[in-house]
ZAVEXTI-79620 format. One record per residue (C-alpha): residue number from 0; residue in one letter; z, y, x. Coordinates in steps of 0.02 Angstrom, whole numbers, plus 50000, padded with zeros to 5 digits. Layout:
N
+-----+---------+-------+-------+-------+
: num : residuo :    pz :    py :    px :
+-----+---------+-------+-------+-------+
: NUM :       a :     Z :     Y :     X :
...
+-----+---------+-------+-------+-------+
END
This chain:
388
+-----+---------+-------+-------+-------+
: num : residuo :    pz :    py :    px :
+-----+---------+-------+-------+-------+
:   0 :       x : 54301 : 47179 : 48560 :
:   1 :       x : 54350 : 47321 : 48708 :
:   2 :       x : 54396 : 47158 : 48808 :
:   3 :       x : 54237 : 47066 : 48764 :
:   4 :       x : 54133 : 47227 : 48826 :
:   5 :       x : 54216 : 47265 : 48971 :
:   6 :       x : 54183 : 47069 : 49018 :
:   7 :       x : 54007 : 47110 : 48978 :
:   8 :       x : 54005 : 47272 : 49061 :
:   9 :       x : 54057 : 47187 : 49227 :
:  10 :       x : 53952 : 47023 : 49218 :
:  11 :       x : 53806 : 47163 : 49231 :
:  12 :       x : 53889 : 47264 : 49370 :
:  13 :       x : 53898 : 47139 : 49461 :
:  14 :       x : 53750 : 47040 : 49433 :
:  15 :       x : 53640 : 47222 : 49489 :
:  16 :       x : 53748 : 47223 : 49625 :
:  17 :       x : 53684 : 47068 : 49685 :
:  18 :       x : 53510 : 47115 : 49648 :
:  19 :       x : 53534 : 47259 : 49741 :
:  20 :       x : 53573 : 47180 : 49913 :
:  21 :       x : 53437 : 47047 : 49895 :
:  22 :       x : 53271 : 47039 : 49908 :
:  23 :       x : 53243 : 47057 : 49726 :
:  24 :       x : 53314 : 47203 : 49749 :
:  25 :       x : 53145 : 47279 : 49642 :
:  26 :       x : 53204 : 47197 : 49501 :
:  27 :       x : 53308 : 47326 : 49455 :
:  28 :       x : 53164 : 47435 : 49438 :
:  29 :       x : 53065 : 47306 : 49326 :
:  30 :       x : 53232 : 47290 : 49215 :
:  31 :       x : 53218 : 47471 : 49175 :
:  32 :       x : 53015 : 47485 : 49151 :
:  33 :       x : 52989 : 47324 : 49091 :
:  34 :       x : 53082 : 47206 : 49026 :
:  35 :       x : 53214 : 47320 : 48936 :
:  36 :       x : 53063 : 47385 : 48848 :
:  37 :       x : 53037 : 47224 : 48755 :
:  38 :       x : 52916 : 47168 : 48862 :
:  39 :       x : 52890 : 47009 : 48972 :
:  40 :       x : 52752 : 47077 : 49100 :
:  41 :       x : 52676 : 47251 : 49136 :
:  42 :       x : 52613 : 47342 : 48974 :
:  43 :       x : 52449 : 47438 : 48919 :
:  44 :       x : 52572 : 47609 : 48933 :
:  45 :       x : 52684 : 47566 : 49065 :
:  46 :       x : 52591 : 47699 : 49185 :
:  47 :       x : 52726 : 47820 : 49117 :
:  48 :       x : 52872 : 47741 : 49182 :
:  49 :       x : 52797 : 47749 : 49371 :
:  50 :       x : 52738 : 47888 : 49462 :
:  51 :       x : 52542 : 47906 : 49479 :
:  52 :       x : 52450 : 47994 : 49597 :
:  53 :       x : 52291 : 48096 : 49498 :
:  54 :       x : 52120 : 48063 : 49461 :
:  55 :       x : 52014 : 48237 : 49450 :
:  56 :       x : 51901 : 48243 : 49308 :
:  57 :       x : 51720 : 48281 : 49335 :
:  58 :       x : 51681 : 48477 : 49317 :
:  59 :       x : 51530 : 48400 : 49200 :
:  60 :       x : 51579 : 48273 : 49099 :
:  61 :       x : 51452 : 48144 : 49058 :
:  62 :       x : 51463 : 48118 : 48868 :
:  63 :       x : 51420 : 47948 : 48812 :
:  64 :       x : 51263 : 47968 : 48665 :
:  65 :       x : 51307 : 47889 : 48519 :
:  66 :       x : 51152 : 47763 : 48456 :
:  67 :       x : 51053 : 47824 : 48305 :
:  68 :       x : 51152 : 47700 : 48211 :
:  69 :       x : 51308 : 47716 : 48289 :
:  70 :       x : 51451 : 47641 : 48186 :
:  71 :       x : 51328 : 47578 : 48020 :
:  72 :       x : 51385 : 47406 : 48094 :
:  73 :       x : 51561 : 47312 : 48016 :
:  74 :       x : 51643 : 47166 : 48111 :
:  75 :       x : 51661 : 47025 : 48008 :
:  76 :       x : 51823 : 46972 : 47927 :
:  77 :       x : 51859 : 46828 : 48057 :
:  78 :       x : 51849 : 46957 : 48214 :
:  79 :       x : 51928 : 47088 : 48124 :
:  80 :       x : 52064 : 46961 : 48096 :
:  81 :       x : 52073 : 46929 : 48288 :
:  82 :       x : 52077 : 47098 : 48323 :
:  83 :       x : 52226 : 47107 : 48263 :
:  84 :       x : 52307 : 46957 : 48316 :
:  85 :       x : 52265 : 47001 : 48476 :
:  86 :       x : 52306 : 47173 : 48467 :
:  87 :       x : 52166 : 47250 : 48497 :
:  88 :       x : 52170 : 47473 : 48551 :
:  89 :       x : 51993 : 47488 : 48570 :
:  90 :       x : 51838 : 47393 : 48553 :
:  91 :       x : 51650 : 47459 : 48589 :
:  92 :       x : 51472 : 47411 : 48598 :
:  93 :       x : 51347 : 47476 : 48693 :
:  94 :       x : 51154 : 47479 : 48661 :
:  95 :       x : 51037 : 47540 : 48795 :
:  96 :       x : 51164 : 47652 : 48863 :
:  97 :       x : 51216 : 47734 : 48709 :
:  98 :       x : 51381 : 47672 : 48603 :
:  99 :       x : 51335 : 47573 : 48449 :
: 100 :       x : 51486 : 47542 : 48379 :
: 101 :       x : 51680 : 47600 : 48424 :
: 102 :       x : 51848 : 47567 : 48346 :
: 103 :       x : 52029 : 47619 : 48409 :
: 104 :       x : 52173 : 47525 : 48332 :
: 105 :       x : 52367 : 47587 : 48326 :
: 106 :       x : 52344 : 47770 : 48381 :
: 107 :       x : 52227 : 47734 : 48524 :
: 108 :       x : 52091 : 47847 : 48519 :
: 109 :       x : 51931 : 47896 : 48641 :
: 110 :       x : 52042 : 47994 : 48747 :
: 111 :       x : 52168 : 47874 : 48760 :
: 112 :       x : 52242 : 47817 : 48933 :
: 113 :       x : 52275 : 47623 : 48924 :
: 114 :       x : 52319 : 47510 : 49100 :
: 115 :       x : 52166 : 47439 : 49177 :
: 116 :       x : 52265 : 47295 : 49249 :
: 117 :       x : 52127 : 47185 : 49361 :
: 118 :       x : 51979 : 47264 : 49312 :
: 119 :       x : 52015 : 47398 : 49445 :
: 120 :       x : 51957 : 47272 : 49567 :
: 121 :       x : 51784 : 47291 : 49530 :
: 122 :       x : 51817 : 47484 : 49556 :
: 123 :       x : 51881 : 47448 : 49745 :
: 124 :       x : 51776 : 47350 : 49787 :
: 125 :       x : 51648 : 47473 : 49732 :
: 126 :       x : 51733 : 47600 : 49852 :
: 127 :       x : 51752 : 47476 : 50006 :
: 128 :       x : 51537 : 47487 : 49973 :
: 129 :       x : 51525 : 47697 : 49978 :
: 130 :       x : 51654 : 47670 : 50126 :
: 131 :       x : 51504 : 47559 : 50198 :
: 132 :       x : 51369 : 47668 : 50152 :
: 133 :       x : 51473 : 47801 : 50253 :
: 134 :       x : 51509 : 47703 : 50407 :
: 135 :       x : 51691 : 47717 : 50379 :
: 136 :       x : 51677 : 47539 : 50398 :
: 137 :       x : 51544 : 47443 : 50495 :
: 138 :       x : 51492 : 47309 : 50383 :
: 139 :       x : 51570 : 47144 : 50278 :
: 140 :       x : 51587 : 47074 : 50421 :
: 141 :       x : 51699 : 47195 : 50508 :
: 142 :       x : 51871 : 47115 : 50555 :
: 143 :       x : 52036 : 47198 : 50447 :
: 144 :       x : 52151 : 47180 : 50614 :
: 145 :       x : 52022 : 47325 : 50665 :
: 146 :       x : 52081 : 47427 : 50514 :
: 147 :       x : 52276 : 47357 : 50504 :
: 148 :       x : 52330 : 47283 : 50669 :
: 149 :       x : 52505 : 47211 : 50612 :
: 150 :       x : 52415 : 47094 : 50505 :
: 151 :       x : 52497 : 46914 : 50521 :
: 152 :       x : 52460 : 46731 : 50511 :
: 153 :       x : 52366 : 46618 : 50618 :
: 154 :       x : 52190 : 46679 : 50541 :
: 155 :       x : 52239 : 46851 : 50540 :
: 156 :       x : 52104 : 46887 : 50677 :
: 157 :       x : 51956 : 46791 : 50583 :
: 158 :       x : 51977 : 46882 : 50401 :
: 159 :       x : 51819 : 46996 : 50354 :
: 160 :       x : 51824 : 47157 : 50251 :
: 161 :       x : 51699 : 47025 : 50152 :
: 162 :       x : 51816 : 46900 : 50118 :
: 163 :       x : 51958 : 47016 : 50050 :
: 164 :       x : 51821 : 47087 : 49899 :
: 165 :       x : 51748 : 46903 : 49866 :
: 166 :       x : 51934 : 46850 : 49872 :
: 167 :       x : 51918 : 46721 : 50018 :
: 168 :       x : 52064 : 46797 : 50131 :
: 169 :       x : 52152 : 46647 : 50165 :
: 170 :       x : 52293 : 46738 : 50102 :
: 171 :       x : 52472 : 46677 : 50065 :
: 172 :       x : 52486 : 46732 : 49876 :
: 173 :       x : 52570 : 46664 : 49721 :
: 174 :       x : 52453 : 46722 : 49568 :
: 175 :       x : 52598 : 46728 : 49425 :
: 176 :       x : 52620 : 46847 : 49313 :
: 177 :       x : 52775 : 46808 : 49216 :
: 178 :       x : 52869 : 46747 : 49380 :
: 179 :       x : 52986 : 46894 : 49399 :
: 180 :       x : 53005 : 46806 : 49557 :
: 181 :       x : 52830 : 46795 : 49608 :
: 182 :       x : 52772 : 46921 : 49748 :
: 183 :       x : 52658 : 46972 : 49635 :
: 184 :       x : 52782 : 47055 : 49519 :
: 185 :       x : 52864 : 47108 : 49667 :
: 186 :       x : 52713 : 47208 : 49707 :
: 187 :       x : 52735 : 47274 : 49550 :
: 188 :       x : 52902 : 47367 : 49567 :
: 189 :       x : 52908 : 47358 : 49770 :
: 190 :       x : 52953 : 47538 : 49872 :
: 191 :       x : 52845 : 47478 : 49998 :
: 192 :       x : 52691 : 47404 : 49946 :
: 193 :       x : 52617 : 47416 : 50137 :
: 194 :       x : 52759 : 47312 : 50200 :
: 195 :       x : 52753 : 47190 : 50049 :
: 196 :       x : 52563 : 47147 : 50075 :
: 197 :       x : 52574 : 47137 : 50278 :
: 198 :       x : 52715 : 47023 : 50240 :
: 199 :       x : 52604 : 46897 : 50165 :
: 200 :       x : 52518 : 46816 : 50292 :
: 201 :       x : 52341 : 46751 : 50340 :
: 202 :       x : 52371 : 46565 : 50324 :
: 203 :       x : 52205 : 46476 : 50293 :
: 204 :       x : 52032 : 46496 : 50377 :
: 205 :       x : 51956 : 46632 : 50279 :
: 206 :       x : 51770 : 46635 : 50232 :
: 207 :       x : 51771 : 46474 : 50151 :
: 208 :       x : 51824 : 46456 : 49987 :
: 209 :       x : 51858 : 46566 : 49826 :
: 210 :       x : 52032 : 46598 : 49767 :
: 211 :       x : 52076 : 46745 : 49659 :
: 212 :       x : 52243 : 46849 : 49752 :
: 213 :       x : 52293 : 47011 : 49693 :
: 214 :       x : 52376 : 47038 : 49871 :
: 215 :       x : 52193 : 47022 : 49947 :
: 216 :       x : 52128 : 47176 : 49847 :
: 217 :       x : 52270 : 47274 : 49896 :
: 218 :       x : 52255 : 47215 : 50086 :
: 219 :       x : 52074 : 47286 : 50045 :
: 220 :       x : 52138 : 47445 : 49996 :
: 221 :       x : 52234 : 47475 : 50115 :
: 222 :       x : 52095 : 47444 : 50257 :
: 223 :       x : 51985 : 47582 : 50138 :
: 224 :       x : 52128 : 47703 : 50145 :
: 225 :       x : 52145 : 47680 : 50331 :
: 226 :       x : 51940 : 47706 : 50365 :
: 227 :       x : 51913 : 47841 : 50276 :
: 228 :       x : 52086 : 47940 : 50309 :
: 229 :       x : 52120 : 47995 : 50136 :
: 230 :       x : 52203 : 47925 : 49981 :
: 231 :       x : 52115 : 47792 : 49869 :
: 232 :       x : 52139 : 47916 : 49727 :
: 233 :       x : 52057 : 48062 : 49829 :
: 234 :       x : 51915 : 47947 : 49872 :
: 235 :       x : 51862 : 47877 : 49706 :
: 236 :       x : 51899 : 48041 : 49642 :
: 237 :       x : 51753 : 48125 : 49757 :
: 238 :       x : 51643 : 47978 : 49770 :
: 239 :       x : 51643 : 47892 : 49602 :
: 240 :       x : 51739 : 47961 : 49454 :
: 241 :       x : 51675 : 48139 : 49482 :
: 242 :       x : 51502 : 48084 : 49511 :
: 243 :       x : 51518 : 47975 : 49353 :
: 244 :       x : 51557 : 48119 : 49238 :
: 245 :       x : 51729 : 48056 : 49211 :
: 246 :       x : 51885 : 48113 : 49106 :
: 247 :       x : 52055 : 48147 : 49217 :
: 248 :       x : 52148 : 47971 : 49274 :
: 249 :       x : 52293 : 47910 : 49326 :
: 250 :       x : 52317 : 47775 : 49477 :
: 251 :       x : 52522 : 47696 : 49479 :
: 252 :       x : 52585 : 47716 : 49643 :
: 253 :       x : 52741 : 47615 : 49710 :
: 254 :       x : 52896 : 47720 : 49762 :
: 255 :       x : 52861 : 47751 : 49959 :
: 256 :       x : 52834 : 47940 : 50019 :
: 257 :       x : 52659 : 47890 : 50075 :
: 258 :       x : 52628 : 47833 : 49884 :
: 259 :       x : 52508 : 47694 : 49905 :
: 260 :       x : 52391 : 47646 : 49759 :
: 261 :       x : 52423 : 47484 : 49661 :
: 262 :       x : 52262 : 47444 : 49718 :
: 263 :       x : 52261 : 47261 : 49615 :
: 264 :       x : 52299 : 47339 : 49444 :
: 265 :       x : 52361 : 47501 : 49366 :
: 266 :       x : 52230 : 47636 : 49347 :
: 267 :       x : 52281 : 47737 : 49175 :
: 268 :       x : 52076 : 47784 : 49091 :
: 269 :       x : 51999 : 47750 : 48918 :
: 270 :       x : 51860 : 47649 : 48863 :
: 271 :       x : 51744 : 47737 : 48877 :
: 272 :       x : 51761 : 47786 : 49070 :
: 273 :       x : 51799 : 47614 : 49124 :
: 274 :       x : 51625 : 47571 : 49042 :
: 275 :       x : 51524 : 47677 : 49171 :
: 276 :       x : 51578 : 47557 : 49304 :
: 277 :       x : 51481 : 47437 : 49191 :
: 278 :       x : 51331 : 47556 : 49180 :
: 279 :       x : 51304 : 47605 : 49348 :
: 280 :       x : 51321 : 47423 : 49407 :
: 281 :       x : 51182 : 47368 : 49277 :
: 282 :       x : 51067 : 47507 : 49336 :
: 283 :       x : 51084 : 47450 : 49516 :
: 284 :       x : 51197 : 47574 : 49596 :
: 285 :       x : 51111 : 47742 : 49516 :
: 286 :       x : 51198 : 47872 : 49397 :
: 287 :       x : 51077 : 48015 : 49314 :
: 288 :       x : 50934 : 47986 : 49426 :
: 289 :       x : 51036 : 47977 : 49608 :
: 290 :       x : 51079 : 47832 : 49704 :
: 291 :       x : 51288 : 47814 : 49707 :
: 292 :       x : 51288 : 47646 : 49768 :
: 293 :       x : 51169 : 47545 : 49876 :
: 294 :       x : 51071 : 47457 : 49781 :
: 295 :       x : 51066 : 47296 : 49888 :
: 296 :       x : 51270 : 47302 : 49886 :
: 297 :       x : 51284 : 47289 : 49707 :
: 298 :       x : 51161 : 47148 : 49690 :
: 299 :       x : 51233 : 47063 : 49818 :
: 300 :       x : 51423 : 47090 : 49729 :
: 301 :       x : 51324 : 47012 : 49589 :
: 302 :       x : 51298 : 46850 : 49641 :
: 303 :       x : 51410 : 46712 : 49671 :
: 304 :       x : 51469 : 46694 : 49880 :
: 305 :       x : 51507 : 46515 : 49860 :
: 306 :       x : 51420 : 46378 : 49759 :
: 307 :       x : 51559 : 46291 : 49709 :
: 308 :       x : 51617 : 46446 : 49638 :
: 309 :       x : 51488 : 46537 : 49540 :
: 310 :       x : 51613 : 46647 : 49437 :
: 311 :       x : 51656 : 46787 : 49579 :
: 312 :       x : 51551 : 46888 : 49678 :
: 313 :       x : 51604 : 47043 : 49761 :
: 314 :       x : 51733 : 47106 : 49666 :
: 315 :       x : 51651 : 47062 : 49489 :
: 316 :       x : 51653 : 46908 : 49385 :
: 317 :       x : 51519 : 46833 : 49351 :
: 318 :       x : 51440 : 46702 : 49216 :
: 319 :       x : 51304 : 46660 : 49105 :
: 320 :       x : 51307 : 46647 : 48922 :
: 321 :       x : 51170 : 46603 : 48800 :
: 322 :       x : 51059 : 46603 : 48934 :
: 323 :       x : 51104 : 46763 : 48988 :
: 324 :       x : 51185 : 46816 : 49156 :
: 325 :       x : 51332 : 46915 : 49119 :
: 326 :       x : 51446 : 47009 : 49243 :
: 327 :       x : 51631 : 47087 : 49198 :
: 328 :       x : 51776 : 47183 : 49258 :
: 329 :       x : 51928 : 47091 : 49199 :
: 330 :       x : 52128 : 47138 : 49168 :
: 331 :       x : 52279 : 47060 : 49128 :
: 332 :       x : 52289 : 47050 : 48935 :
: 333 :       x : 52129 : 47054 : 48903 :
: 334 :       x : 52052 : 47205 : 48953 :
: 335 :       x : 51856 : 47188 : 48997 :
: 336 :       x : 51717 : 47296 : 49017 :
: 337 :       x : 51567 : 47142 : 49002 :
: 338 :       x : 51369 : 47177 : 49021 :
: 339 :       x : 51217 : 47085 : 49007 :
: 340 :       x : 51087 : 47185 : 49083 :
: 341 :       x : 50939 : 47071 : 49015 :
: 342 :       x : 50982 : 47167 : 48860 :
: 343 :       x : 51050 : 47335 : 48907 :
: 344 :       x : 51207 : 47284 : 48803 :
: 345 :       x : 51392 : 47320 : 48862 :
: 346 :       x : 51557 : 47268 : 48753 :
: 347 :       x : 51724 : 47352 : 48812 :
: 348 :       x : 51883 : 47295 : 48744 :
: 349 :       x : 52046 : 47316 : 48801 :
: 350 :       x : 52212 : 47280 : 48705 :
: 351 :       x : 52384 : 47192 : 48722 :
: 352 :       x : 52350 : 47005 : 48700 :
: 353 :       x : 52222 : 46876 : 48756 :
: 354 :       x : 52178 : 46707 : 48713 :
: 355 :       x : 52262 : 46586 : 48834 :
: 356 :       x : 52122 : 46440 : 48817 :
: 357 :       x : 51985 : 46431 : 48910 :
: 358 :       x : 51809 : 46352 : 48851 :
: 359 :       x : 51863 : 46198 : 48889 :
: 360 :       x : 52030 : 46214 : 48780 :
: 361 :       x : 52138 : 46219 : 48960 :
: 362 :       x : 52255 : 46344 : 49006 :
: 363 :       x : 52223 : 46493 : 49079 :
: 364 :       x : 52300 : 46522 : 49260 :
: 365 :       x : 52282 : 46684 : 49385 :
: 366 :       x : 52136 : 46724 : 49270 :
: 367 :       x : 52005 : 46588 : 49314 :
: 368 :       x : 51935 : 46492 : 49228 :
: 369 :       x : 51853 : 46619 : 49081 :
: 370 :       x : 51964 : 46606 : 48912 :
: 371 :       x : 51882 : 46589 : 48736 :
: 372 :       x : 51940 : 46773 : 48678 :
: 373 :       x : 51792 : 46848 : 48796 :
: 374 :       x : 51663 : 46746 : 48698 :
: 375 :       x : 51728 : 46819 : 48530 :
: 376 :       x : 51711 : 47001 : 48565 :
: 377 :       x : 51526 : 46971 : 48650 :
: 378 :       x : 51475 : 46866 : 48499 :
: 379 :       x : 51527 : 47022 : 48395 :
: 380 :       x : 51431 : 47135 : 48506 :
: 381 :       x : 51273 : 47008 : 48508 :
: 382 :       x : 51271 : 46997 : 48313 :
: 383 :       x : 51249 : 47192 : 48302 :
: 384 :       x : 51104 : 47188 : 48413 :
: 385 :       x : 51010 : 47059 : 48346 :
: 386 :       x : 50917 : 47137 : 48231 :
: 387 :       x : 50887 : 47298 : 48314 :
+-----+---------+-------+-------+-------+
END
């Protein structure tokens, strides 16, 4: 048995040795946070294995009205059912700004902190627009070799500020979650995610077509951050999450002494936060009676930049269901923070599963096209409201 362990015990040394002078050297880092946790991707909770840079909460806190018949609703068996199948933490519905129903599962409560994943897109993209309205940067149309000169590739002079938030960067990416190879798990457990993302060059003309790269958001990021001069986490803190009345937050960092956001995922809030990114895109920008964002910027972020690809705008995804435009901020497992504004009606769930079919029964891959589980939880919100 002593024999058989020490055989064991030196299999491992050296196999981390040999992680350690590679290039999956980061690896290491994910065997620790990840996958020795049981898991076989980044988790709901796995903020508190990284370090985080802070999110200041909002001397007023805006607090969220509950509707005059706020929780007199039940879900029906079948969604209750999925729920918890699909592992479900929290699940709300919002009527004309006001929360109609709300339901934590396994210790989650209002307060809880759960991993945004993707949906923290839509929330950068939101700040590359204040950066506009601020004249940090110019316009969409502004060049990033203005912002981060050591950018590479044979397009790397044509890409637009535009085309990283509509995800048209021309990018050299590999969208894959459950690669521990991929670069984008890399990015996950990287030192350096600056010299990670300016590794990935511009390869294809950008401007032309949609295809969804976390290393684009990032790249976007990291032009904001060089504008404006501050952190990302400073700057939403000031210009968003304050102004939205928001609970303290947590962004993930990677392990560099600069401590760059991981801009593409990994913002630590609760459900109710994330849902007044929702909000203040449905009322065009405003928040309380003052203007936040321009108003023309969000409706442009809300419309498709390429007809052949009408679910992505700027930074949001967008679709129409039972005749009804819909627009959502989407993460990894399933979390989603979906409004129809026709209605004034909002659904927020977030959780550690999602479905992996789409509509059209295909398979899910770099989250497009839209998979069947989103369709559930709106149908649950939708048969609340319709008799109200």
């Amino acid at each position: 048995m002593i024999r058989t362990l020490l055989k064991v015990g030196f299999a491992f040394a050296i196999i981390f040795s040999l992680l350690y002078n590679s290039k999956y050297s980061y690896l290491i880092k994910g065997i620790s946070t990840i996958y020795m946790q049981g898991h076989t991707t980044a988790f709901l909770d796995d903020y508190k294995s990284f370090s985080n840079s802070s999110i200041k909460t909002a001397d007023t806190q805006h607090i969220w009205p509950n509707h005059h018949l706020y929780n007199s609703f039940s879900i029906n068996d079948d969604l209750k059912k999925y729920h918890i199948e699909r592992k479900t933490v929290a699940y709300l519905v919002f009527k004309n700004d006001s929360i109609l129903f709300e339901k934590y599962y396994n210790g989650y409560n209002e307060s809880s902190k759960s991993n945004s994943f993707s949906m923290v897109k839509s929330i950068v993209s939101a700040l590359m627009g204040i950066a506009i309205q601020e004249s940090y940067i110019k316009s969409l149309d502004q060049k990033v070799i203005d912002f981060i000169p050591d950018l590479k590739g044979p397009y790397a002079h044509q890409v637009s500020i535009g085309d990283l938030s509509s995800m048209a960067s021309g990018q050299k990416w590999s969208e894959e979650y459950y690669n521990p190879f991929s670069v984008t798990s890399a990015s996950y457990f990287v030192e350096n995610l600056n010299k990670l993302i300016i590794e990935q060059p511009i390869i294809s003309e950008p401007g032309k077509s949609f295809k969804y790269q976390s290393g684009t958001t990032q790249l976007l990021a990291m032009v904001i951050k060089k504008a404006t001069g501050v952190n990302l986490s400073e700057y939403l803190s000031e210009k968003l999450w304050k102004p939205l009345g928001s609970k303290a937050a947590l962004w993930q960092l990677d392990s560099n002494s600069n401590g760059m956001e991981k801009a593409f995922c990994c913002l630590a809030s609760n459900a109710r936060d994330f849902a007044r990114f929702g909000k203040l895109y449905k009322d065009h920008g405003k928040w309380n009676g003052k203007q936040i964002l321009d108003s023309s910027f969000v409706a442009l972020s809300l419309k498709p930049r390429f007809q052949e690809s009408p679910e992505y705008g700027y930074g949001w995804w967008l679709d129409t269901y039972k005749g009804k435009k819909v627009f959502m901020m989407r993460g990894h497992l399933g979390q989603y923070v979906i409004v129809i504004p026709e209605i004034n009606t909002m659904v927020v769930r977030l959780g550690h599963l999602k479905d992996t079919e789409t509509r059209n029964a295909g398979k899910s891959s770099g989250g497009d096209p839209f998979t069947k589980d989103i369709y559930r939880y709106l149908d649950g919100g939708l048969e609340m409201i319709k008799n109200l």
